[in-house]
N, C-alpha and C positions, 0 to 999 in steps of 0.2 A: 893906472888904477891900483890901489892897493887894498891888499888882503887884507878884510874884516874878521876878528877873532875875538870873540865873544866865552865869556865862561860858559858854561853847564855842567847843570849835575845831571852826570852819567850814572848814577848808582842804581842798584838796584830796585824796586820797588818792593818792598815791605811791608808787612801785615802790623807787626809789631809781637811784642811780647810777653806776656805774665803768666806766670805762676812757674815759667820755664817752658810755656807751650807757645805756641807759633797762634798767631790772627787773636778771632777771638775762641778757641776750643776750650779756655778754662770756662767759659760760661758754661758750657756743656758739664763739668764739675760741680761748679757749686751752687748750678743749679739743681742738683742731682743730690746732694748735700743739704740743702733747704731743704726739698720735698723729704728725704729724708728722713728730717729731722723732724719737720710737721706730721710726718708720717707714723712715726716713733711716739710723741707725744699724745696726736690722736687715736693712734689705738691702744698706747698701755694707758694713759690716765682719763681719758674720753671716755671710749668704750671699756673699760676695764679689763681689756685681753691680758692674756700671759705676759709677763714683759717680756722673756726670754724669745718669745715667737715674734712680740714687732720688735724688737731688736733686731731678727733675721731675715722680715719683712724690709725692715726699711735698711738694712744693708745691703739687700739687694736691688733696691731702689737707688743708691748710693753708688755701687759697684757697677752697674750697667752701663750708663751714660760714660763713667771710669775708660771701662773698658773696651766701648766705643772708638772714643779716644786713642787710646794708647793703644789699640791694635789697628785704626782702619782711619786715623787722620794725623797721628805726630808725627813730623817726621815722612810723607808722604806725599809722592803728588796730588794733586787734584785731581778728583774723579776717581781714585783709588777704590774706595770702599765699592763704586757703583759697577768698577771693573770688574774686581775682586768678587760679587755677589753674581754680575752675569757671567762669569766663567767657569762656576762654580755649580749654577744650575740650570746654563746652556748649553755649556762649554764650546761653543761658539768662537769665533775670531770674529773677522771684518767681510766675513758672509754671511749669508741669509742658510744658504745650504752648504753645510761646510764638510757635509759627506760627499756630495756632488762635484769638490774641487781634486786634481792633481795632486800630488805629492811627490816630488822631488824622490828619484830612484827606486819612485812603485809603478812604475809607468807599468800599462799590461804588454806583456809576450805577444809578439807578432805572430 
């Protein structure tokens, strides 16, 4: 009986790339970017606001999804951000009661 050897790709699976971000997260950009800009244009020349104020409106409309991004998905595992948020105002692990656990070298006095 002789050995069967067949190619395959071994490679990794991948999201892909653009803008220099991983999957798809530049959506989250220039999505972020439209509104934005719609944002900017309906309220300085729409409604007649200050331009200087929707300018800082819609930078922040702009700068949000950004910064999303680049602090809680590039570069990151998956499930990062959802980690990241329950740790932060659970502080919690992988218990339900995580006062109620042991801890290594606090054992009580006998």
């Amino acid at each position: 009986m002789d050995l069967r050897i067949t190619d395959t790709n071994s490679a990794n699976d991948a999201k892909g790339r653009a803008l220099g971000l991983e999957g798809n997260d530049f959506i989250y950009i220039v999505a972020g970017f439209v509104l934005g800009l719609a944002l900017f244009f309906g309220l300085a020349f729409a409604l007649k606001v200050w331009m200087p104020f929707a300018a800082g409106v819609s930078l922040l409309v702009l700068l949000a999804p950004t910064a999303w991004v680049l602090l809680f998905r590039h570069n990151k595992p998956d499930g990062y951000a959802e980690d990241w948020f329950d740790q932060r105002f659970t502080g919690g692990g992988w218990t339900v009661n995580g006062a109620g656990q042991p801890h290594p070298g606090k054992e009580p006095r006998a």
